[in-house]
N, C-alpha and C positions, 0 to 999 in steps of 0.2 A: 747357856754356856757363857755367855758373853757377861750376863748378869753377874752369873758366879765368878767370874774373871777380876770385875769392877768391885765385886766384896769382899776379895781375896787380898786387893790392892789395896782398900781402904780401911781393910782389919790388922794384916800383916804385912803390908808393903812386900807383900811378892808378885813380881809377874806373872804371866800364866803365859804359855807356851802351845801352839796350836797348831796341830802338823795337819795338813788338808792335802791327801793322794788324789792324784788326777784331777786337778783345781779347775781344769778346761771344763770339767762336766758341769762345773757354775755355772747359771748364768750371768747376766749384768746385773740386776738387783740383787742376786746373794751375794756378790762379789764387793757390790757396793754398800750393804752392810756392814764388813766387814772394817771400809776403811778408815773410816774416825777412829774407831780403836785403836787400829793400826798408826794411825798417827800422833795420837794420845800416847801411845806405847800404853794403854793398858794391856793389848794382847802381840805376841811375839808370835810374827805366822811364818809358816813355815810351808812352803807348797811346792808339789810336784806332780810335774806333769811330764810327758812324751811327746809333747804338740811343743811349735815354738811360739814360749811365752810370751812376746811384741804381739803376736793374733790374738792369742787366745784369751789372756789374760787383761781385765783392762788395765789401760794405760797409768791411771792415778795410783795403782796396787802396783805396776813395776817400776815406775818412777820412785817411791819408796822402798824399796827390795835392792838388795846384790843379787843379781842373777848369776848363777853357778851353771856349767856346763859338765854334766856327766858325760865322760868318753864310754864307749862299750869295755869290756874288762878282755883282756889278750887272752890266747891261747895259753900261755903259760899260768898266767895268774888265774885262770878257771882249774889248771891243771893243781893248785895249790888249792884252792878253795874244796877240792876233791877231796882230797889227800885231808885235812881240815874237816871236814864234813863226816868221814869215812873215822874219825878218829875222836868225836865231838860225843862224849857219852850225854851231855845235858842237851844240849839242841840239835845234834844229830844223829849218825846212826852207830857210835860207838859200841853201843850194845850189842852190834852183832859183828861177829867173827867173817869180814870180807877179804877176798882178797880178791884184786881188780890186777889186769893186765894193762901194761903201759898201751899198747896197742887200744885196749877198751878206753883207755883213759882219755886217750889223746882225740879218739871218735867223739867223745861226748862233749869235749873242750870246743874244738872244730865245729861243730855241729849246733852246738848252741847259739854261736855266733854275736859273743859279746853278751849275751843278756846269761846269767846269773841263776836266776829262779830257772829258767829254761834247762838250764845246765843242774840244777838240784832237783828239781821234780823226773827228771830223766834216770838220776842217778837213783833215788830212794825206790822208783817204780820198778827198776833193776833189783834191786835188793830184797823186797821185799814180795815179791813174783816169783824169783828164783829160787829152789829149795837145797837147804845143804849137805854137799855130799857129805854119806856116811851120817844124813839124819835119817828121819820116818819116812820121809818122801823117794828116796833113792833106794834105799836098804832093803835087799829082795827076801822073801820068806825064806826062817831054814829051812833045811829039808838035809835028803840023806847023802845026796849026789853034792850038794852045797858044804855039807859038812867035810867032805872025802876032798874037797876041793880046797876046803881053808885047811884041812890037815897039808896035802899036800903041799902049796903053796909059803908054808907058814916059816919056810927057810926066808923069802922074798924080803925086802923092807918094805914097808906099809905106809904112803906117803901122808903127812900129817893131814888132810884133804879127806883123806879114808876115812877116818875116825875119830877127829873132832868137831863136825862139823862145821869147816869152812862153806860160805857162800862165794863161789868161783865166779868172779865177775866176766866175763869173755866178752872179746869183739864183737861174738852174735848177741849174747846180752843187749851190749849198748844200742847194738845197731836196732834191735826190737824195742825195743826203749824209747828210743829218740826220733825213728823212723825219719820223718819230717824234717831237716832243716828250719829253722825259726829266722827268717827274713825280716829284718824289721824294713816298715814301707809302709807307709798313712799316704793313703789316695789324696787325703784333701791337704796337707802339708809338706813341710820340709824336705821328708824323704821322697815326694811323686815330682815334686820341681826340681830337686838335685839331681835324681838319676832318668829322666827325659833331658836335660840340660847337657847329663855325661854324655846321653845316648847320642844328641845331637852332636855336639864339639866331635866325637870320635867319629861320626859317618864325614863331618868336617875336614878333620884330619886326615882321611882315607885311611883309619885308624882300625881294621875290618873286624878285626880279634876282641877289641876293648866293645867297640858296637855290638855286635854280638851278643857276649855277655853284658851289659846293660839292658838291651831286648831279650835275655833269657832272664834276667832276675826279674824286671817286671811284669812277663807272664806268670813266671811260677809267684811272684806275690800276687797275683789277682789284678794285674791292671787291665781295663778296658782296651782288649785288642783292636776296638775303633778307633780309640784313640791314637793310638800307636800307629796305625794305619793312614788316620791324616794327618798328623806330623810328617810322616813318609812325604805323602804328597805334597807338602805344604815346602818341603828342605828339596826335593826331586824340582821346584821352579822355583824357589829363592836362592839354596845353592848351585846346583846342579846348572839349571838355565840353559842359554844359548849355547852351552859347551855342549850338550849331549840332550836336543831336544828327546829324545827317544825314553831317557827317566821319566819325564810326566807320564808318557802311554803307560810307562811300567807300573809305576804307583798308582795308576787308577784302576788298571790292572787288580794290583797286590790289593786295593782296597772293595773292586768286586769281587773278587776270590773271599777275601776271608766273610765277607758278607755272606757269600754263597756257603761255604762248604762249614765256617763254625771253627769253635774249640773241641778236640786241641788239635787239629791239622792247620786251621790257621796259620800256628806258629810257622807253619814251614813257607808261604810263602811269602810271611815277612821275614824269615830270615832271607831268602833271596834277595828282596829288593833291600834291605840292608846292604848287603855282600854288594852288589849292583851299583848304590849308590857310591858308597866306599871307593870302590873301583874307576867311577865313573870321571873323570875329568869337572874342574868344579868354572862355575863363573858369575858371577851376581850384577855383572851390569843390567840387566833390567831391572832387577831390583835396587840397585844404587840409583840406575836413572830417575825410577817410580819417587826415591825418599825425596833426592833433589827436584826435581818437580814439585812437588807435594812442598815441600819445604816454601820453595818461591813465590807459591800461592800465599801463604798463609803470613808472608814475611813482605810482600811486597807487593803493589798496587795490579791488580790483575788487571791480564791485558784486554785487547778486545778484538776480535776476531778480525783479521787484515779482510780488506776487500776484494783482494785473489784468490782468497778462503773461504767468503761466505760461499752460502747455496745462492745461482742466481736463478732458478727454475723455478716460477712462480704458479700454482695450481692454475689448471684452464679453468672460465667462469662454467657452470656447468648450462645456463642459461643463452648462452651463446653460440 
């Protein structure tokens, strides 16, 4: 590729263009390949990833780059991309006769939660699952009692659903569809440091509602409920402290319990010691003491144990 790139440029003076999805999954030597080119501008790269690119990516590759920041796409503009999609005879699903209920629409929008593909693979899985009324799939055999029944009837208006084969998108549709909520949350990056940080600041706050939910999203994404469990303990004696010795029992507590009992009951009795915490009256002077100590050490000539302090109880000889 690269070859072809550098012949491109020296035949036709065109650049070449080099778009590399989930560039994280590089590692340093392919990355480092890549960058002479890159600085030659013989090749125009272009990369994406869901990791944040100061980690993952090296350094000399984003020191040359504009990093761009994709926000997740809103409820309403997913609600358009629908609507777009549902209407798209070349790349989408144009070609067939849908008709979606705002309710269904709005589930799928919600549900996807900023990602896109999540929100279009939900919606086409719908459509194409679903069979249209008044096609082959719905349309019951005649017979004699059937026939006596469309004569009958045949005063009625016939809603265009009947008989042209619309695909009726429904709220259970979507909800069968999408099932899942799609959490975006990487254990070893960005989103497991942001939302343990919220988690923290809001037990902080005695903020009980927002903790909560931050400990329910990182269970339902998969985070390690040990971990979450000594955090617990680790915020029950840096914040909590002298103000309510009785949180450290609780958090060791909350972290033999969920040892003991597992997913998914765990989750119940860290939500306690959450709620516990939250509630708990807060104070960090031992922990302030601990930093300042620590600090004085390290900043300033250390002392040497006063002579009212040493031990003066010296071993008996045993020989004597």
């Amino acid at each position: 590729l690269i070859a072809g790139a550098t012949n491109r440029l020296r035949t036709s003076r065109q650049k070449t263009i080099l778009f590399i999805d989930e560039i994280h999954h590089f590692n340093k030597a392919q990355q480092d390949i890549l960058l002479p080119d890159v600085e030659t501008g013989n090749l125009r790269l272009i990369g994406a990833t869901t990791y944040n690119p100061f980690y993952y990516v090296n350094s000399a590759l984003v020191s040359r780059s504009q990093v761009f920041q994709l926000e997740p796409l809103r409820v309403e503009q997913l609600e358009e991309l629908i609507d777009r999609a549902l209407t798209d005879k070349e790349r989408g699903l144009g070609n067939y006769t849908v008709k979606i209920d705002k309710k269904a629409q709005q589930h799928l929008a919600k549900l996807s939660d900023g990602d896109a593909r999540k929100c279009l693979n939900a919606l086409e899985i719908g459509v194409l699952t679903t069979p249209p009324t008044g096609g082959t799939g719905s349309v019951p055999s005649t017979s004699a009692s059937s026939a006596k029944k469309k004569t009958t009837d045949a005063t009625e208006p016939v809603p265009p659903s009947a008989s042209d084969g619309v695909i009726h998108f429904t709220l259970t549709v979507a909800e069968e569809s999408i099932q899942q909520k799609a959490v975006v949350y990487d254990r070893a990056g960005d989103a497991h440091y942001d939302t343990i940080s919220a988690f923290i600041k809001s037990m902080r706050a005695s903020d009980e509602k927002s903790a909560i939910y931050w400990l329910a999203k990182m269970l339902h994404a998969g985070e390690d409920f040990r971990f979450i469990a000594r955090r617990i303990v680790i915020f029950a004696s840096e914040d909590v402290g002298l103000a309510d010795p009785e949180a450290l029992l609780l958090a060791i507590a909350t972290q033999q319990a969920v040892e003991f009992v597992g997913m998914p009951e765990a989750r119940i009795p860290l939500a306690h010691a959450v709620a516990y915490m939250c509630r708990a009256k807060k104070s960090r002077e031992a922990y302030d003491a601990l930093n300042a100590a620590t600090e004085k050490i390290e900043m300033e000539q250390t002392k040497r144990v006063p002579e009212h302090l040493k031990n003066k109880h010296f071993p008996v000889n045993p020989e004597r």
